[in-house]
C-alpha positions in Angstrom: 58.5 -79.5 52.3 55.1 -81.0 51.8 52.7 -78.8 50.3 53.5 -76.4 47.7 49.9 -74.6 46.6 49.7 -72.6 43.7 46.9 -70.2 42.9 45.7 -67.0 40.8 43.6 -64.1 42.1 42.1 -63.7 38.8 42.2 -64.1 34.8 44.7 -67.5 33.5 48.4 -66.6 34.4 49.3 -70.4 33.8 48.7 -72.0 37.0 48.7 -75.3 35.3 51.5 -74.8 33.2 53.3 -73.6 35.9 52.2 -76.3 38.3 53.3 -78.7 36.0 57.1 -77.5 35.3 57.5 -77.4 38.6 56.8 -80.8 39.5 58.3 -81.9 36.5 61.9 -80.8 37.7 61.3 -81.1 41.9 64.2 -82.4 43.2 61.9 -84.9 45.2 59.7 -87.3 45.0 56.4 -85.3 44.3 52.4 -85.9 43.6 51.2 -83.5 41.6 47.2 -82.9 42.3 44.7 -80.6 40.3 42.2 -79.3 42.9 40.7 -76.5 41.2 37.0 -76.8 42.2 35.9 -75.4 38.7 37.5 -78.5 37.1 41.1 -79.7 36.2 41.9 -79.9 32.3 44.9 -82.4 32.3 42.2 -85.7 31.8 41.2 -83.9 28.6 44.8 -83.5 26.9 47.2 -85.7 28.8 48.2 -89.6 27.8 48.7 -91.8 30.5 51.6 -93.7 30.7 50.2 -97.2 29.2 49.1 -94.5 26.1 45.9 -94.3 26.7 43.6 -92.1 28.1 43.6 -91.2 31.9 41.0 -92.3 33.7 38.5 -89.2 35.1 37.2 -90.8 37.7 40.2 -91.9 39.0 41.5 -89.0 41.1 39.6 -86.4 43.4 36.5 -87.3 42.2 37.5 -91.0 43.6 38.5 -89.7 46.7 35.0 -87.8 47.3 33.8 -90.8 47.5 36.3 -92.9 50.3 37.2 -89.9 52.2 33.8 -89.7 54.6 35.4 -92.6 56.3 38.8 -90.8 56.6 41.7 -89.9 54.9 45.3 -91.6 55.1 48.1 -89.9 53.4 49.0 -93.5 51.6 45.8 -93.8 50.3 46.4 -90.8 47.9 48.4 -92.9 45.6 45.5 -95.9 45.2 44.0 -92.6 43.2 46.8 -91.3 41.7 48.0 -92.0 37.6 51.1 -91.7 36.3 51.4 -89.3 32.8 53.3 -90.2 29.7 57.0 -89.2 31.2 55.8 -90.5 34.7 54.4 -87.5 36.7 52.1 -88.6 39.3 49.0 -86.6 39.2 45.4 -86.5 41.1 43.2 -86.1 38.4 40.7 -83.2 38.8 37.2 -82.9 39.0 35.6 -82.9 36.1 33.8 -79.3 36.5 32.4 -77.0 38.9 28.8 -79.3 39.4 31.4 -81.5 40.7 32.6 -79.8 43.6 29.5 -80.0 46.0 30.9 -84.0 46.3 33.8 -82.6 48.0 31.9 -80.6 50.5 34.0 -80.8 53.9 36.8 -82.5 52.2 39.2 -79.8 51.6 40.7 -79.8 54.8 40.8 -83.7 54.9 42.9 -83.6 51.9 45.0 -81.0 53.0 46.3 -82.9 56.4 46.7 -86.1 53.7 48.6 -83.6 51.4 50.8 -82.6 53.9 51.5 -85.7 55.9 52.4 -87.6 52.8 56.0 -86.2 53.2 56.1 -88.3 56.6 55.0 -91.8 55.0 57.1 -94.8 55.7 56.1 -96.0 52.6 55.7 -93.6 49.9 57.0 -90.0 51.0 56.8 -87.3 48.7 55.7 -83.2 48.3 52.7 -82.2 46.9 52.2 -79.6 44.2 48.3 -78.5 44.0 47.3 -77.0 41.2 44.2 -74.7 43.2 43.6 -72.4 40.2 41.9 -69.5 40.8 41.0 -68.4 44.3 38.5 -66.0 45.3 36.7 -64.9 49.1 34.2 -68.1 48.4 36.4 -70.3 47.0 36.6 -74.1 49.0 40.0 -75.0 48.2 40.8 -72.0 51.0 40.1 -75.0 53.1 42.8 -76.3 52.2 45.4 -73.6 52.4 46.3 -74.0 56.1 47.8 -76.7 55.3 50.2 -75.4 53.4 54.1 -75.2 53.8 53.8 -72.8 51.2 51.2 -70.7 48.7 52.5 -69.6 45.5 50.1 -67.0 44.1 50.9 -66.3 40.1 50.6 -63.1 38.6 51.3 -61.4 35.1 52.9 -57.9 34.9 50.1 -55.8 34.0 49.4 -52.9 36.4 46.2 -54.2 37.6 47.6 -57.5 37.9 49.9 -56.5 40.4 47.8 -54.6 41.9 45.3 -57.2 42.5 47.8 -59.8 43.6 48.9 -57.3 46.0 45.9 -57.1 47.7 44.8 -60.8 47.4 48.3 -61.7 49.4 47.4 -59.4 51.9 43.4 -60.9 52.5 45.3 -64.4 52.6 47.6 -63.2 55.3 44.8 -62.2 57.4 42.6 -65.2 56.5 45.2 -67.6 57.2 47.3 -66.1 59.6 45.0 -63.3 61.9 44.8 -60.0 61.8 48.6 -59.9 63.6 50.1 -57.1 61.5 53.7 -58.2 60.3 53.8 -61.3 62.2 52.5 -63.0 58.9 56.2 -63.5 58.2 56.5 -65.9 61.0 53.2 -68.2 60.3 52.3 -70.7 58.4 51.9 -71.2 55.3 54.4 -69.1 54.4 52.8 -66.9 51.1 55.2 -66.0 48.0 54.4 -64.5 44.4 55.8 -65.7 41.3 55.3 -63.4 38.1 55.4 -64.5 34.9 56.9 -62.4 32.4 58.9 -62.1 29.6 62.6 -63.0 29.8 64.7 -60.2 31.2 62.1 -57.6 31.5 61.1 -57.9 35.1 63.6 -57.3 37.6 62.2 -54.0 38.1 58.9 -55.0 38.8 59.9 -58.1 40.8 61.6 -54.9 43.2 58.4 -52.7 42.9 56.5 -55.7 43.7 58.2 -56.5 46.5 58.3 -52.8 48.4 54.1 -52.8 47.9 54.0 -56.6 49.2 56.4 -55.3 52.1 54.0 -51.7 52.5 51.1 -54.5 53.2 53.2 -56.1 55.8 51.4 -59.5 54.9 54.8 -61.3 54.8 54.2 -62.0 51.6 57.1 -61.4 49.0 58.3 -62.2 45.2 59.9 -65.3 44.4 61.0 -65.6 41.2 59.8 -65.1 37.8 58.5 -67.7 34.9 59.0 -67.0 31.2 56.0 -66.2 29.7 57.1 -68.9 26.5 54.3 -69.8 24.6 56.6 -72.3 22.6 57.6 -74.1 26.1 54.3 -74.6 26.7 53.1 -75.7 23.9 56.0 -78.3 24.1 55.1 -79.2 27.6 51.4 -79.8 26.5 53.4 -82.3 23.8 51.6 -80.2 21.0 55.1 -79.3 19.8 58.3 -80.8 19.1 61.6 -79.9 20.2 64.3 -79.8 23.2 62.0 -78.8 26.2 65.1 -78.9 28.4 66.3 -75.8 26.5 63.1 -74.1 26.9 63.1 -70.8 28.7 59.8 -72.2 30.8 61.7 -75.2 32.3 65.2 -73.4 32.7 63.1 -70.8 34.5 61.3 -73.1 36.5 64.3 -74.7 37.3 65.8 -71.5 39.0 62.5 -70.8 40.9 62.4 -74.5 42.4 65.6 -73.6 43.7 65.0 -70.4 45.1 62.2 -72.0 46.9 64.6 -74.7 48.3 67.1 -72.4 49.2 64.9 -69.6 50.4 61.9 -72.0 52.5 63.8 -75.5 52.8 65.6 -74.4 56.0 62.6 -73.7 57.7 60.8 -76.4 56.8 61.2 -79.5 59.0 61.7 -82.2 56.1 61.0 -85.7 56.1 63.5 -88.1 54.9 63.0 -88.7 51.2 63.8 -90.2 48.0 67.0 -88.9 46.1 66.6 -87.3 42.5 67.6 -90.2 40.3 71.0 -89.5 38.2 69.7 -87.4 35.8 67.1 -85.9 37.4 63.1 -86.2 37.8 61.5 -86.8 34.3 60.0 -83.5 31.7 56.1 -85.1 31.3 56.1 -85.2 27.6 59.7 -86.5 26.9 59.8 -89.0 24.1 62.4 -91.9 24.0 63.4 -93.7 27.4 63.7 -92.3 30.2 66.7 -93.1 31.6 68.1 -93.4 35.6 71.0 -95.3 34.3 72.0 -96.6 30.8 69.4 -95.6 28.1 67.8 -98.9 25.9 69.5 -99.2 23.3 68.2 -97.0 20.2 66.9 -94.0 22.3 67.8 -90.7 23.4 66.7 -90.2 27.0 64.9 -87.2 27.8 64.5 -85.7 24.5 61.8 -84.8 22.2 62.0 -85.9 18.7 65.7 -86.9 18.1 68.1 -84.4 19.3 70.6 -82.5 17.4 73.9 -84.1 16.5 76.5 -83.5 19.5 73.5 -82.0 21.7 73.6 -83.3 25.5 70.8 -85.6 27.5 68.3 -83.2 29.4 69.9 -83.1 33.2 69.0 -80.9 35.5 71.8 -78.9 36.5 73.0 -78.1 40.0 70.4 -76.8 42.3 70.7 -74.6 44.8 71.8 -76.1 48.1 69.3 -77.7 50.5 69.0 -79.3 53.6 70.7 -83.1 52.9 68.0 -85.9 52.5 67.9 -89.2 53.4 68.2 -91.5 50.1 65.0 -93.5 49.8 63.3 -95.4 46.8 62.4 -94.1 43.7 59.5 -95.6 41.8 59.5 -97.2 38.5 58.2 -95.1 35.7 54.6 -95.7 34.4 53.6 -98.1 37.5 51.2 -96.3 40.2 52.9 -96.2 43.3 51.9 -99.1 46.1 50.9 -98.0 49.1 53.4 -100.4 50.2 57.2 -100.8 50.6 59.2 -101.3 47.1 61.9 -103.1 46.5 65.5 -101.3 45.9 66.0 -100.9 42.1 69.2 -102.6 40.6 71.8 -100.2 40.2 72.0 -98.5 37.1 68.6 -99.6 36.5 66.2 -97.9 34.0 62.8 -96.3 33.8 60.8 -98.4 31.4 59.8 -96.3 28.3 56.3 -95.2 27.7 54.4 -97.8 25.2 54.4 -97.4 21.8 52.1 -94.5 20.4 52.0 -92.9 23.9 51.4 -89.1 23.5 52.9 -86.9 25.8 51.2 -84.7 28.8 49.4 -82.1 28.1 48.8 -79.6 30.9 47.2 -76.3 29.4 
């Protein structure tokens, strides 16, 4: 699939948050990268996964500085960290002054973004976090790129209003002024509203009819609790069974809308397997298991689990096209840019070290 771009017309819908869950439970290898030009938040409240601090100038910033002399889709990971739980991430900038570094970069890190899905060495999706986007906004520049754009949106009136009409001035941006051909292009542009549980499949439908009036070929794909306890879990400021959460059981079912809805038209690179179990919740304390758990901890839990309570797995997704097994990484090492060696079967992740603190994505 390559690259997945999330973005807001306007106020804080969760981007991040969303962002975030998503790449937490992709059923792919994936890279998550913050490339909000007004600065990227997780270097302030994440722990990496030696427990420490991650490092802000490791990330876009460090890229600013190599990619004048071109961009190869491999070299992403010599700037990518791994979070407490084992997310990849490109670590933001560190605030709007920032951005003039990356001036004529955008669209040199989109081609990297999306060609990483083709490397023989390290293939994997991308999930940008682009935050909010407006007419002069220079992560546009990186939008063509895109396989997909996933614009977030709350419920309010003016907020679907507004993300109405910022769908249709990225149709015509990105894909001409061809009136209902937008469908057919490139990047393909879908909505996701967040709401509360169970009070939105009318306006998902409403939604959808003004997106179709517009004919930008944009239309609604799913919905993401509004949960303020998930998130807070997810940020690792709160204890308890994030699996359960309504955030990740509802970014679960969006992730496999998106697979069912976009993956057939997607030319995919072969790709890493899920591990058994599933890709790793950013924030998960204990091990972190593909195989058998070390002994003494509960894999993919926070705290310690209610008796008789199940390991977080991540259910059956909807179907999508069948991938070619590759090699999954080994949790809390950066990726090489070269070829790694096959795990053992029934291997396992290697826990976070002691007095790691979980992600925390706002």
């Amino acid at each position: 699939m390559a690259l997945i771009a999330l973005a807001a017309d306007k106020g804080s819908p969760g981007v991040t948050t969303a962002a975030v869950a998503l790449a937490a439970i992709w059923p792919r290898r994936v890279l998550l990268a913050e490339t909000d030009p007004a600065g990227g938040d997780l270097v302030y409240r994440s722990a990496a996964a030696h427990g420490g601090q991650l490092d802000p100038n490791l990330g876009l910033l460090s890229i600013a500085a190599t990619a004048r002399r071109g961009l190869a889709p491999d070299q992403l990971w010599d700037h990518a960290q791994a979070l407490a739980g084992g997310l990849d991430v490109l670590v933001g900038l560190g605030g709007a002054e920032q951005a003039a570094g990356l001036s004529g970069t955008w669209p040199l890190l989109g081609r990297a973004f999306a060609q990483l899905q083709d490397s023989p060495h390290a293939p994997a999706d991308v999930i940008a976090d682009c935050g909010r986007i407006s007419g002069d906004s220079p992560v546009l520049d990186l939008l063509p790129h895109a396989a997909l754009v996933l614009l977030l949106a709350r419920t309010t009136p003016e907020s679907l209003a507004r993300v109405r009409d910022r769908a249709s001035h990225l149709a015509r941006r990105l894909h001409g002024e061809r009136r209902g051909a937008a469908q057919l292009g490139t990047p393909l542009i879908g909505v996701v509203l967040v709401a509360e549980s169970g009070g939105a499949g009318k306006l998902v439908h409403q939604l959808d009819e003004m997106l179709h009036a517009t004919q930008s070929g944009a239309r609604v794909v799913g919905t993401l609790a509004e949960d303020a306890s998930g998130a807070e879990q997810l940020a690792g400021r709160r204890r308890g069974r994030l699996d359960k959460s309504l955030l990740v059981r509802s970014a679960r079912k969006v992730s496999a809308d998106i697979q069912q809805r976009y993956g057939t038209l997607w030319a995919t690179a072969p790709g890493p397997s899920p591990a058994p179990g599933g890709p790793v919740i950013p924030g998960a304390q204990g091990a972190q298991s593909q195989g058998t758990p070390a002994p003494g901890t509960a894999p993919f839990t926070q705290g310690t689990p209610a008796p008789g309570t199940a390991p977080f797995t991540q259910g059956t997704p909807a179907p999508v096209p069948p991938q070619t097994t590759g090699q999954p990484h080994t949790t809390g090492q950066p990726h090489p840019t070269g070829a790694q060696p096959a795990p053992a079967p029934g291997g396992t992740r290697s826990a976070p070290g002691p007095g790691s603190a979980p992600g925390a994505p706002r």
